[in-house]
C-alpha positions as CSV (number, residue, x, y, z in Angstrom):
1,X,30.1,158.0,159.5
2,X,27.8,155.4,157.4
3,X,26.5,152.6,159.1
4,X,27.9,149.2,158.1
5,X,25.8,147.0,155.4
6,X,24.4,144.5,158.0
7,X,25.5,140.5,157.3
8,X,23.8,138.5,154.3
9,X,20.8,136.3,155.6
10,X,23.1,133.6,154.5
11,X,26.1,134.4,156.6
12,X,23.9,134.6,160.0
13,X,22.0,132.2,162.3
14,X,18.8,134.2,162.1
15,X,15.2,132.2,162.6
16,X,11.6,133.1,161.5
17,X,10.3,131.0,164.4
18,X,11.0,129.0,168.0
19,X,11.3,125.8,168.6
20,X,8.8,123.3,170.6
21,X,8.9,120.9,172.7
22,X,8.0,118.5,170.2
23,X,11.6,119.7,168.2
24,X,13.2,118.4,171.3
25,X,11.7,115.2,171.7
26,X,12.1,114.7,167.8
27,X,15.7,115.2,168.2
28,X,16.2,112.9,171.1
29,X,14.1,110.1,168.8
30,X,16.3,110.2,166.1
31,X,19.2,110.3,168.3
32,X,18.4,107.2,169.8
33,X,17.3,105.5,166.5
34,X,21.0,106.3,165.0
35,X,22.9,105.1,168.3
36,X,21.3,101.4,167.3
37,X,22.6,102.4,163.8
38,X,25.8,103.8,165.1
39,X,26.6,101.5,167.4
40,X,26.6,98.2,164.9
41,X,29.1,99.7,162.6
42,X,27.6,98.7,159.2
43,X,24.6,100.0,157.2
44,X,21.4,98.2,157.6
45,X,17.7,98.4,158.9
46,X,18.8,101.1,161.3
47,X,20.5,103.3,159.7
48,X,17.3,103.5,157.5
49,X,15.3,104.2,159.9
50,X,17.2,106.7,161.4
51,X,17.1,108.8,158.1
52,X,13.1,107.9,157.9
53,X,12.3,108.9,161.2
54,X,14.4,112.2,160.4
55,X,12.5,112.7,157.2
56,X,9.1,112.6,159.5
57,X,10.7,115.2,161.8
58,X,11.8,117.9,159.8
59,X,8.1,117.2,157.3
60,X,6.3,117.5,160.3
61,X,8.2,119.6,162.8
62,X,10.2,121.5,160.8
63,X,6.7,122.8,158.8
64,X,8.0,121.5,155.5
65,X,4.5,123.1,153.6
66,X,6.0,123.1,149.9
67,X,5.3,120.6,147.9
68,X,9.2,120.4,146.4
69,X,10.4,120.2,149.6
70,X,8.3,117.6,150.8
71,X,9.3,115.7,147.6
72,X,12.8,115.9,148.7
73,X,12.3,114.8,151.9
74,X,10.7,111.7,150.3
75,X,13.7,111.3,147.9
76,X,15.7,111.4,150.7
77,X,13.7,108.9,152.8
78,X,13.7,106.3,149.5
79,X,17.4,106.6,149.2
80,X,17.6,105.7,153.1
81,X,16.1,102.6,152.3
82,X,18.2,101.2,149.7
83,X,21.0,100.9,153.3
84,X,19.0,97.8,154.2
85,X,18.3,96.4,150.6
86,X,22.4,97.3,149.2
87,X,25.5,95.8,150.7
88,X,28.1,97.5,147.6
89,X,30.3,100.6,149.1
90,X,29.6,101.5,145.6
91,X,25.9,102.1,146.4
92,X,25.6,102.6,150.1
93,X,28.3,105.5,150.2
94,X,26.7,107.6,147.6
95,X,23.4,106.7,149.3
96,X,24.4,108.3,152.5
97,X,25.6,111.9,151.0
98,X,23.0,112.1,148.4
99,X,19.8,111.6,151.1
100,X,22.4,114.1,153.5
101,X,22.1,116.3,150.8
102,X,18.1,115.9,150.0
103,X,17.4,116.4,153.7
104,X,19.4,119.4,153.7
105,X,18.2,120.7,150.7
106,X,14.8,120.3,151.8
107,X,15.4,122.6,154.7
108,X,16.8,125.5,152.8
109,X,13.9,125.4,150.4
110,X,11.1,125.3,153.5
111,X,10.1,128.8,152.6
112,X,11.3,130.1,149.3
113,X,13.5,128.8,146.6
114,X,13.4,126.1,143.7
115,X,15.8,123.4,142.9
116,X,15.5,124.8,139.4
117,X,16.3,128.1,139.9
118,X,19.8,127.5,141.5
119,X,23.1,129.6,140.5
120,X,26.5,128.1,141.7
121,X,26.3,131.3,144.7
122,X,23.2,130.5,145.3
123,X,23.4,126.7,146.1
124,X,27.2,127.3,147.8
125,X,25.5,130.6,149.8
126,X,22.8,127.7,151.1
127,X,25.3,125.3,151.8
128,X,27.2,128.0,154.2
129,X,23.9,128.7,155.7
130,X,23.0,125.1,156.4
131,X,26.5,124.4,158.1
132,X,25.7,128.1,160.2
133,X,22.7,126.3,161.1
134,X,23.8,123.0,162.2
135,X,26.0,124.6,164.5
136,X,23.7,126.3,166.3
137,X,21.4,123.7,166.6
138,X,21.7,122.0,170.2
139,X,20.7,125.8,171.6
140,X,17.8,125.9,169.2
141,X,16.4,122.5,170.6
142,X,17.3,123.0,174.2
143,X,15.5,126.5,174.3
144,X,12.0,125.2,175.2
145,X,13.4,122.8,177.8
146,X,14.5,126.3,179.2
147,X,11.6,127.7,178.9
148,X,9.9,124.9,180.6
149,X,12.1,124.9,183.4
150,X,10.1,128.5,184.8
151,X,7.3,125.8,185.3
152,X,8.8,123.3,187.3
153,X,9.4,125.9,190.1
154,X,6.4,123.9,192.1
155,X,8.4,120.8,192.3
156,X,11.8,122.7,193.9
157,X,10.6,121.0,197.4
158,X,11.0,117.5,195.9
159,X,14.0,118.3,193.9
160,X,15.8,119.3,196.9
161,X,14.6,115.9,199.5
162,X,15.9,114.1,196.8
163,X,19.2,115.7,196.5
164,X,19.0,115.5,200.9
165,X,18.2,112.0,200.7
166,X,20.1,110.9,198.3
167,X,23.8,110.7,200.1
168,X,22.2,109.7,203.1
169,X,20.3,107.1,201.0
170,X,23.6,105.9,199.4
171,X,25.4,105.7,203.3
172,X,23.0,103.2,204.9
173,X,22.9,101.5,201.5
174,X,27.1,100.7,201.7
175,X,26.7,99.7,205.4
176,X,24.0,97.3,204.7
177,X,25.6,95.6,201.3
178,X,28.1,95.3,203.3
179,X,26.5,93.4,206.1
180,X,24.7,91.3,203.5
181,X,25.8,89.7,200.3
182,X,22.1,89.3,199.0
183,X,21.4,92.4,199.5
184,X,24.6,94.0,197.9
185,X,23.8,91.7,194.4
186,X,20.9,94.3,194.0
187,X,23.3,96.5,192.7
188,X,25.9,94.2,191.1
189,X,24.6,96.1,187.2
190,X,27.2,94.9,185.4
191,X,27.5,98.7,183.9
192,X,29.5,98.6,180.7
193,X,30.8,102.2,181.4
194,X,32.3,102.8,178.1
195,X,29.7,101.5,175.8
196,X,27.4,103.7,177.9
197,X,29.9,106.8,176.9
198,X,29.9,105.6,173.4
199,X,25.9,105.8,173.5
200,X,25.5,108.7,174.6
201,X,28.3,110.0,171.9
202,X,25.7,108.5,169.2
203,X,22.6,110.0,170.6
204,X,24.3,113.3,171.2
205,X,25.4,112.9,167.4
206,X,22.2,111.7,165.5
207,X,20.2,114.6,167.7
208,X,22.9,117.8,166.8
209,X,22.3,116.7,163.2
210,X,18.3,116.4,163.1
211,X,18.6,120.1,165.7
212,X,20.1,121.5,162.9
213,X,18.1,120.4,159.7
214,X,15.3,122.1,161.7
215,X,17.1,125.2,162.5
216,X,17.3,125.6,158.9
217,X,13.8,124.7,158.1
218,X,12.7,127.6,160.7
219,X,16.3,129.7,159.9
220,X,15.3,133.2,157.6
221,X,14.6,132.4,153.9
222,X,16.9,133.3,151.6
223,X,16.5,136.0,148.5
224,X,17.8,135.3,145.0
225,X,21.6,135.0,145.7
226,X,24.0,136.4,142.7
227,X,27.4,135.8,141.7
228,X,30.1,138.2,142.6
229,X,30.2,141.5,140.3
230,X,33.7,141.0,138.9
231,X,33.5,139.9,135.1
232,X,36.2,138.8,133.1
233,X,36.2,140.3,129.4
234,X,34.5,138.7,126.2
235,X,38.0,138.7,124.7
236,X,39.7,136.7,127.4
237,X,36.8,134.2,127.3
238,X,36.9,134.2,123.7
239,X,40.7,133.0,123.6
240,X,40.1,130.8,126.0
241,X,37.3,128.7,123.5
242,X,39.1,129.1,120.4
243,X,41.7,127.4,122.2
244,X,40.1,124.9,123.3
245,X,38.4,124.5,120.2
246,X,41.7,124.1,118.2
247,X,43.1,121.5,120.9
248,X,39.7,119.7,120.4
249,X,39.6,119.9,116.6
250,X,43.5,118.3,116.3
251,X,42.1,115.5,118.6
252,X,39.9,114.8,116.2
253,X,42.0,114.8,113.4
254,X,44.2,112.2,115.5
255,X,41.3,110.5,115.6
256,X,40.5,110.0,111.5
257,X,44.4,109.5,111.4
258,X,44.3,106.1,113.5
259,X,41.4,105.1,112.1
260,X,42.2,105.0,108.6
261,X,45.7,104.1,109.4
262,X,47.2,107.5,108.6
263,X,49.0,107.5,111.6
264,X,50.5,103.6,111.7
265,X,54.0,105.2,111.3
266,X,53.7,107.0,114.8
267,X,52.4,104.1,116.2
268,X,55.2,102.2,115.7
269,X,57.7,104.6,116.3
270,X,56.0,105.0,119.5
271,X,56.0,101.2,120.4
272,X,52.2,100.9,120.1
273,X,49.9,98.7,118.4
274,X,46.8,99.8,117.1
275,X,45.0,97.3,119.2
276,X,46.8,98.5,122.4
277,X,46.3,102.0,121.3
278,X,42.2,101.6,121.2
279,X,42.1,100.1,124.9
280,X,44.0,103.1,126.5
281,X,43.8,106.4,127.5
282,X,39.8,106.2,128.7
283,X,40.6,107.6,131.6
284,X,42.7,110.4,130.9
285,X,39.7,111.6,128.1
286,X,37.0,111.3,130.8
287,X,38.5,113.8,132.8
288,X,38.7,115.9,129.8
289,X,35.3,115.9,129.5
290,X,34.3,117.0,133.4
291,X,37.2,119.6,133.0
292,X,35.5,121.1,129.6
293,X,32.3,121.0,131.2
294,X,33.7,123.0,134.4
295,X,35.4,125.5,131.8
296,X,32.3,126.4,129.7
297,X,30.3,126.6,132.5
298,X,32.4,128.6,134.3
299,X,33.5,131.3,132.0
300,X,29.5,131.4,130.6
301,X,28.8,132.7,134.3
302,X,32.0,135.0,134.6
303,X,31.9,136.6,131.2
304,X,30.6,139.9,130.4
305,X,29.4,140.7,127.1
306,X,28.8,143.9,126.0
307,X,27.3,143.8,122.5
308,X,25.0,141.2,121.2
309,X,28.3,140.0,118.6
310,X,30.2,138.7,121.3
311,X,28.1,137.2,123.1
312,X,27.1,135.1,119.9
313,X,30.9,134.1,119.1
314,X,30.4,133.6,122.3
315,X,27.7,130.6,122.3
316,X,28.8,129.4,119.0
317,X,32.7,128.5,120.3
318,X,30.9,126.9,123.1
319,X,28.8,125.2,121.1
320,X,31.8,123.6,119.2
321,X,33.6,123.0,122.2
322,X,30.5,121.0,123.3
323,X,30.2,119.2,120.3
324,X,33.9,117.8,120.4
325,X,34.0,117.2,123.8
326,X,31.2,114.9,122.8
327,X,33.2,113.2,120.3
328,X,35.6,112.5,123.0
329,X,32.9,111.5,125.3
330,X,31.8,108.8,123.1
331,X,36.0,107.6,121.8
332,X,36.5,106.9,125.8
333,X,33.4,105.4,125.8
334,X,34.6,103.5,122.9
335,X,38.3,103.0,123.9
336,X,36.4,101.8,128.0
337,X,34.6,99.0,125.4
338,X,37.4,97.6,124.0
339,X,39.7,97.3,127.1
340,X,36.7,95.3,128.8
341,X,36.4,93.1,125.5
342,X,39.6,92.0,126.5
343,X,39.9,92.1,129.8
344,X,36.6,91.6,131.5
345,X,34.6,94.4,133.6
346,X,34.9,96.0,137.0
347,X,32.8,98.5,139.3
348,X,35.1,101.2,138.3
349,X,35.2,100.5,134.8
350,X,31.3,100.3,135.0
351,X,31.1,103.6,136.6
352,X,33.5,105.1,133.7
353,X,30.4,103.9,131.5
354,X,27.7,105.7,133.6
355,X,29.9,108.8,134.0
356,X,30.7,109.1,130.1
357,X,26.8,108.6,129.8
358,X,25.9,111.3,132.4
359,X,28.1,114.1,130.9
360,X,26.9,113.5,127.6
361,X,24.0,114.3,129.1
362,X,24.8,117.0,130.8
363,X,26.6,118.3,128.1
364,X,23.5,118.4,126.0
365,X,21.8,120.3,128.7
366,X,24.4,123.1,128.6
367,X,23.8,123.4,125.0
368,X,20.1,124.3,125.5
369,X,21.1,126.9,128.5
370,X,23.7,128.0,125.8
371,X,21.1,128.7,123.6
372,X,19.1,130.7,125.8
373,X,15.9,128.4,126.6
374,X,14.0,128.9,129.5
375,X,16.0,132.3,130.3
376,X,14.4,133.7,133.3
377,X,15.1,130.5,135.4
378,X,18.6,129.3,136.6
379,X,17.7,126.0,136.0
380,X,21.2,124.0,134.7
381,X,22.9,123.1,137.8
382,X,19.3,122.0,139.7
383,X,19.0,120.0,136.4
384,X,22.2,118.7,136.6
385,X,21.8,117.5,139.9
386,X,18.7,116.0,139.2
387,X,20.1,113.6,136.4
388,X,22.6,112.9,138.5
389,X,20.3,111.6,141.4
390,X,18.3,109.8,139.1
391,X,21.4,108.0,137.8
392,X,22.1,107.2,140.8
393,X,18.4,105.7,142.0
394,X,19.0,103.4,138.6
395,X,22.1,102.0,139.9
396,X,20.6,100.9,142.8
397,X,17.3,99.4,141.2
398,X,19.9,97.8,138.9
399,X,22.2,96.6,141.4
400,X,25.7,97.0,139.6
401,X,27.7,94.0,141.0
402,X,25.0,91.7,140.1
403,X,24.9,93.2,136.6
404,X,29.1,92.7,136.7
405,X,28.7,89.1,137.5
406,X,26.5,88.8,134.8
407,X,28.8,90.7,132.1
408,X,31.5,88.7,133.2
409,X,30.0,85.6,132.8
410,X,29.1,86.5,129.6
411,X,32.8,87.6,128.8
412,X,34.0,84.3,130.1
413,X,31.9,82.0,127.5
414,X,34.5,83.5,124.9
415,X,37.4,84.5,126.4
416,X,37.1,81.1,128.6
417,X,38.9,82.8,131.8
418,X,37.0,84.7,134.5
419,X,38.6,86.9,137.2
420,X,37.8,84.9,140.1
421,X,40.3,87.5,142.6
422,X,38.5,90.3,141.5
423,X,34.7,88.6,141.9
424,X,35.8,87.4,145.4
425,X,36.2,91.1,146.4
426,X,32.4,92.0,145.6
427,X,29.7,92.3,148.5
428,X,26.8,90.3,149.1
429,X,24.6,92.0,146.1
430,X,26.6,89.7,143.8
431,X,26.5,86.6,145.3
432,X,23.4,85.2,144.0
433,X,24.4,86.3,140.7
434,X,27.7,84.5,140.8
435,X,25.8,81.2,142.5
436,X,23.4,81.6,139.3
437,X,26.1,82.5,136.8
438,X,27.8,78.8,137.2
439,X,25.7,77.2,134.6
440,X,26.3,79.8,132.1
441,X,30.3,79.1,132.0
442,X,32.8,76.6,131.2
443,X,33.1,73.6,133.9
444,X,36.7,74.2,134.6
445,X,35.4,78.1,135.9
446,X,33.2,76.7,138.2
447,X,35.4,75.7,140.6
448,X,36.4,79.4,140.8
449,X,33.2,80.7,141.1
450,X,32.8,78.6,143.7
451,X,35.3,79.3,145.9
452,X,34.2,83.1,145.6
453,X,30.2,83.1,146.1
454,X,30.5,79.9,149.0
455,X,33.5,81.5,150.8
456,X,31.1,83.8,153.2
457,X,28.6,82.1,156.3
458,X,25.6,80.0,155.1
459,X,23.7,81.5,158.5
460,X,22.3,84.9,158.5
461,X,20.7,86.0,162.6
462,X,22.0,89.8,163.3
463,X,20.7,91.9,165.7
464,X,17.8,93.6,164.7
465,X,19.4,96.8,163.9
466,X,22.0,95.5,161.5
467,X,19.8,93.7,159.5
468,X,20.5,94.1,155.9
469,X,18.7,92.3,153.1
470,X,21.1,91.8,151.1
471,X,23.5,90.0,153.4
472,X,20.2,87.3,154.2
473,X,19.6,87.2,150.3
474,X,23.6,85.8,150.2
475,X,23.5,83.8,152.8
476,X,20.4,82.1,151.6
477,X,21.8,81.7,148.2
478,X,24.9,80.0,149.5
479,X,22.7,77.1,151.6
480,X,21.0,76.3,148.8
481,X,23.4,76.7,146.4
482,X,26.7,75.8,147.9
């Protein structure tokens, strides 16, 4: 009977090397550090330093010797700091799972590996093997404690007179609190037993999480990972972009309709003005676009293509279906425009903006892998990534609500109204725009903007852990501006 194929390295919990003392202590460190994050509810100075001081751990403990890996680390470490310089869930949510992700990235590429040579299998076969890895972590860390324990066997005569002395110790301590109230304050504490629970909850947390990131810095490397064998036809992906194609083309023909007023009958019978018509329906193409860019890149992984004619109708359907998807790219772009002409601008409709920008992007990208440059690499989705992480690091050099404010302020000279419900929901990033926007509107607006930026505290003295930058940076604004 044949032996069994053994597991893939990324389905086991395998390591290339033991863990030290110092893995422990690293652990317990950045435990403690995210338990003063943790325990203050809110992002600030701690919870970047509890990312910092992991990104020192796995560099240094972890024996991150690759220079990409190192870089991510850093990447990771620089998103961690925007928590104490950003106060928009916008920002500081995407912060968190993006450095997350560096940091575990990182790990998986200790040894072997490139961002830009990631397949889909690949990336999702080192995302299995990280979560392998971070469950296994406590025993990984907790090993060499183990180990040391063989050495302690000198001090087994002092372990047990403590554990002798220590009920007798706590009798004659009773009797004698009892006999004598200033004795018995020496152990009046004043224990809060459940924050002492909920602390050691956070340090157990912020440890199993570092105990894992350097179980998979140490954990096997992994080989090239493929896609499954299965392939689906050339003709079945051939239907589906022709499709696709045809669908795409008759949008654009709607679209040279409208515009040269080919299609004002329909509009009217539909109830719609042209005007009306132009603002709406942004959303809807948007996610068009990510869907066409899941398609193509999809079936261009799953497709087999036996003769070099199908695989070039291949690349030039796909090519067209890139190119219209672009056209639609830029009409919601378009469309997004108008609406906030008219109706002033908002986080989400801001992020509409960056998304259309970022598929076209992307989009572009596909086109070159489409046409076969840089072949020997598997270099889209680590370049996909990339643009999205640098999109990202813009938005928060930018700072979005401030750049909100100042588009609406701007609407506002013209359209002589301002959204004062929706500015009062921002966080603290905006509110020195909004206290410096006043000038730039009408005076019967500044009363709103008023009401919004001056609404929060004028005083600013958290503890130490919660400190956040941009929270001082309102309240500031608001003593001397309010």
């Amino acid at each position: 009977m044949a032996a069994s194929a053994p597991p893939p390295v990324w389905a086991t919990a395998r390591v290339r090397s033991s863990a030290t003392l110092a893995a422990l202590g690293s652990a317990l460190l950045v435990g403690i550090v995210a338990d003063q994050w943790l325990r203050t509810g809110t992002f600030g100075l701690a919870a970047s330093l509890t990312f910092v001081v992991a990104a020192l751990a796995v560099v240094r403990v972890g024996g991150l010797a690759r220079f990409e890996s190192r870089l991510l680390v850093a990447l990771a470490a620089l998103f961690a700091c925007w928590f104490t310089m950003r106060a928009s869930p916008w920002l500081l949510v995407p912060d968190l799972l993006v450095a997350i992700g560096l940091l575990g990235l990182a790990a998986s590429l200790a040894v072997r590996g490139s961002t830009f040579d990631l397949g889909v299998s690949e990336l999702a076969a080192r995302a299995f093997q990280g979560l392998v890895q971070l469950t296994a972590g406590a025993g990984f860390v907790a090993r060499p404690a183990l180990r040391a324990r063989f050495r302690l066997r000198s001090a087994a005569p002092v372990i047990r007179g403590v554990a002798i002395a220590l009920p007798i110790a706590a009798v004659i301590a009773g009797l004698l609190a009892s006999a004598d109230p200033v004795f018995a304050s020496f152990f009046n504490l004043n224990i809060d037993a459940g924050q002492l629970i909920l602390d050691a909850v956070f340090v157990v947390l912020g440890a199993l999480g570092v105990a894992g990131l350097l179980r998979l810095a140490a954990s096997e490397p992994l080989e090239r990972v493929n896609g499954p064998l299965w392939r689906l036809g050339a003709t079945e992906a051939l239907v589906v972009l022709a499709v696709l194609d045809a669908i795409f083309a008759a949008f654009a023909v709607a679209q040279v309709l409208a515009a040269t007023g080919g299609a004002a009958d329909t509009l009217r019978s539909a109830g719609v003005t042209y005007s009306d018509y132009a603002r709406s329906g942004f959303f809807q193409l948007l996610w068009v676009s990510g869907i066409t860019l899941a398609v193509l890149f999809l079936f261009s992984r799953i497709s087999k293509f036996s003769d070099r004619r199908g695989a070039r109708a291949f690349m030039v359907l796909a090519q067209c279906a890139i190119a219209l998807t672009l056209m639609i790219d830029v009409v919601a772009f378009r469309r997004l425009s108008l609406y906030e002409e008219a109706y002033g601008f908002t986080m989400l409709r801001l992020y509409s903006h960056v998304f259309a920008v970022w598929v076209a992007v992307v989009f572009l990208l596909l086109a070159v892998d489409f046409l076969g440059v840089w072949s020997r690499r598997r270099w889209f989705v680590g370049a996909m990534l990339t643009t999205a992480t640098a999109v990202l690091l813009g938005l928060n050099f930018v700072n979005p609500e401030a750049l909100i404010v100042s588009l609406n302020t701007s609407h506002a000279q013209t359209a002589h109204k301002i959204d004062g419900e929706y500015l009062s929901q921002l966080s603290s990033d905006a509110t020195p725009a909004l206290l410096a926007s006043r000038s730039s509107v009408d005076t019967t607006l500044r009363g709103q903007i008023d009401r919004v930026a001056c609404a929060g505290t004028r005083t600013y003295s958290p503890p130490v852990a919660a400190f956040n930058w941009s929270d001082a940076q309102a309240a500031a604004a608001r003593r001397t501006g309010c």
